[in-house]
C-alpha positions in Angstrom: 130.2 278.4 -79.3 129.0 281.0 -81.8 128.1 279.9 -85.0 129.6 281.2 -88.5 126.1 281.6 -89.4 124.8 283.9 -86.5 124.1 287.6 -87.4 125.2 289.8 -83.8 121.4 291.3 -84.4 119.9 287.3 -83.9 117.7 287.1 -80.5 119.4 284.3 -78.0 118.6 281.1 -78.0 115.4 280.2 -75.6 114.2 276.7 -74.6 110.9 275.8 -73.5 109.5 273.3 -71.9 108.3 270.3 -73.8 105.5 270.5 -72.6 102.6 272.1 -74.8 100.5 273.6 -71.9 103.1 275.3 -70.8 102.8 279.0 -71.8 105.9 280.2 -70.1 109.4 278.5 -70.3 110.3 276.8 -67.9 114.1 277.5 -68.4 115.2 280.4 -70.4 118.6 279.4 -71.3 119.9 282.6 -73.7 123.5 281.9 -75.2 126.1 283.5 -72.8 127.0 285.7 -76.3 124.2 288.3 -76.2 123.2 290.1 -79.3 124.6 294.0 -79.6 123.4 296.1 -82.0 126.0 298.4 -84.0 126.4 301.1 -81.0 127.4 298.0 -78.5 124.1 297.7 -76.6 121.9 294.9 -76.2 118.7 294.4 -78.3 115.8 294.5 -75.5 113.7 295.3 -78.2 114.4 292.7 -80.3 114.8 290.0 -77.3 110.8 291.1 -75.8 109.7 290.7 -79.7 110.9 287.2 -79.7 109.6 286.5 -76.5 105.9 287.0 -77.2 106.4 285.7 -81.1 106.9 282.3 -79.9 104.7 282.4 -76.5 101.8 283.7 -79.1 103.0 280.3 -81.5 102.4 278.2 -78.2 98.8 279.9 -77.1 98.0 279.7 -80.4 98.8 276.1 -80.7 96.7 275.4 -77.8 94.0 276.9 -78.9 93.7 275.1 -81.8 94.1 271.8 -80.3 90.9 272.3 -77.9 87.7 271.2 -78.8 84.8 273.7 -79.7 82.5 271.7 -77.9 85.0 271.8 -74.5 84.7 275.7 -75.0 80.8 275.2 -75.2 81.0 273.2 -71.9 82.9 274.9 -70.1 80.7 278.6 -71.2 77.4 276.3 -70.2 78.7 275.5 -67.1 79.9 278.8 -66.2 75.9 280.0 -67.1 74.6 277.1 -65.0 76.9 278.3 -61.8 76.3 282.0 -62.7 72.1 280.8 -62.6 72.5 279.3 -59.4 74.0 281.8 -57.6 71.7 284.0 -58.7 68.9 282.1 -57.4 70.4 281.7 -54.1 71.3 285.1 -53.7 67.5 286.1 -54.9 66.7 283.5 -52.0 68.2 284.7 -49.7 67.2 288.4 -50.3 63.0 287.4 -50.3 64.0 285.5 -47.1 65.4 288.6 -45.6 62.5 290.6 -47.2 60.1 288.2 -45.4 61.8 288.7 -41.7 63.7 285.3 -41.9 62.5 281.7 -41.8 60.1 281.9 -38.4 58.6 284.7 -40.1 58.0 282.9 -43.7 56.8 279.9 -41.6 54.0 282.2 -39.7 53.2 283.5 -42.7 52.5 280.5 -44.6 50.3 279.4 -41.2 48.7 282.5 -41.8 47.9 282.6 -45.4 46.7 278.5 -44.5 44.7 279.4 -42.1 42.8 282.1 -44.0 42.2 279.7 -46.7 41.1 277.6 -44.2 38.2 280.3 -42.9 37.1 280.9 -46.8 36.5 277.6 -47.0 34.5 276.7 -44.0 32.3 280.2 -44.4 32.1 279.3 -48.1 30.5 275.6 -47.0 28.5 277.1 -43.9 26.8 280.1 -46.5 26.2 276.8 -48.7 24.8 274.7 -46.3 23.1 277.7 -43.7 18.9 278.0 -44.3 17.7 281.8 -45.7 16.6 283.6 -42.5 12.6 283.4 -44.8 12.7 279.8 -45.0 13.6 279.4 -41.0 10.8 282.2 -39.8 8.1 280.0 -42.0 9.4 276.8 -40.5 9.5 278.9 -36.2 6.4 280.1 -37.8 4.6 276.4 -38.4 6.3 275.2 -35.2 4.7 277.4 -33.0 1.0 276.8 -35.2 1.6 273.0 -34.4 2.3 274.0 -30.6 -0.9 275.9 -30.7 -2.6 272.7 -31.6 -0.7 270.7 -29.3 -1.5 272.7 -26.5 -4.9 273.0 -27.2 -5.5 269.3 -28.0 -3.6 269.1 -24.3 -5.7 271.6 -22.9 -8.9 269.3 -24.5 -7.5 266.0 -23.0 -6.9 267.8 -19.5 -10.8 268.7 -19.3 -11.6 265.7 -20.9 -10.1 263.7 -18.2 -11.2 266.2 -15.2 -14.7 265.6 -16.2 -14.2 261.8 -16.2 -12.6 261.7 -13.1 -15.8 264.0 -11.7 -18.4 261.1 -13.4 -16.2 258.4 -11.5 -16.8 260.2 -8.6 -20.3 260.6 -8.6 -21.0 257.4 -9.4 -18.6 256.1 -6.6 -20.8 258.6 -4.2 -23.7 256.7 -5.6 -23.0 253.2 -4.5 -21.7 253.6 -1.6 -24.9 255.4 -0.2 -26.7 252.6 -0.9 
């Protein structure tokens, strides 16, 4: 059924989907009458021109019906995925870097460790006596020994001569 109206250079009739998301049709049903140009060959040129006019109509609808803030979404989450795998790929590279996990572990024991040591020679430098100050007190010690031993020394012939008087005066009674 051709219409009186139709001009043979008209594109053939397409229907699309009624759906709006759809970009592509879904059926192309072209009238059975295809247009000819004047020589007798079809209009490819004219047909493709068609096409993309209205599939450009339907993106273009679309686009005007999404929201500016789902567009900012949707780029925010595509930075937020691009970030994190980033980061694990930067991961995983300073792991590799660092000989694997047993090796970061021993590493970190390592680096403890010497921390450790720092601290306990900072607190024994801290706490240690200045080699001066321990020859003055040797130095007393051994003047106090000295006076020890002498006083000792004293008490030892103090008590030899004591036990000599006892003696004598034993001797003395029992001659009588």
């Amino acid at each position: 059924m051709s219409s009186p109206n139709k001009i043979p250079s008209d594109p053939p009739a397409i229907q699309y989907s009624s759906s709006p998301l759809s970009r592509t049709p879904s059926s192309m049903v072209r009238s059975k009458d295809r247009s000819f140009d004047g020589s007798g060959t079809r209009s490819v040129v004219s047909d493709l021109v068609n096409d993309r006019r209205e599939r450009s109509g339907q993106s273009n609808k679309l686009n005007i019906q999404s929201s500016p803030l789902a567009e900012r979404n949707r780029k925010d989450e595509q930075s937020r995925k691009l970030n994190e795998m980033r980061t694990t790929r930067n991961d995983k590279k300073r792991i590799e870097r660092r000989g694997g996990l047993d090796k970061m572990e021993e590493m970190v024991m390592d680096g403890e460790k010497a921390i450790e040591d720092k601290r306990l020679h900072h607190n024994a430098t801290e706490h240690s006596i200045p080699a001066e100050l321990a020859a003055d007190i040797e130095k007393e010690q051994q003047e106090e020994m000295e006076l020890y031993d002498d006083d000792l020394i004293e008490f030892i012939e103090q008590k030899e001569q004591w036990e000599r008087e006892l003696e004598e005066m034993m001797s003395e009674f029992s001659i009588t």
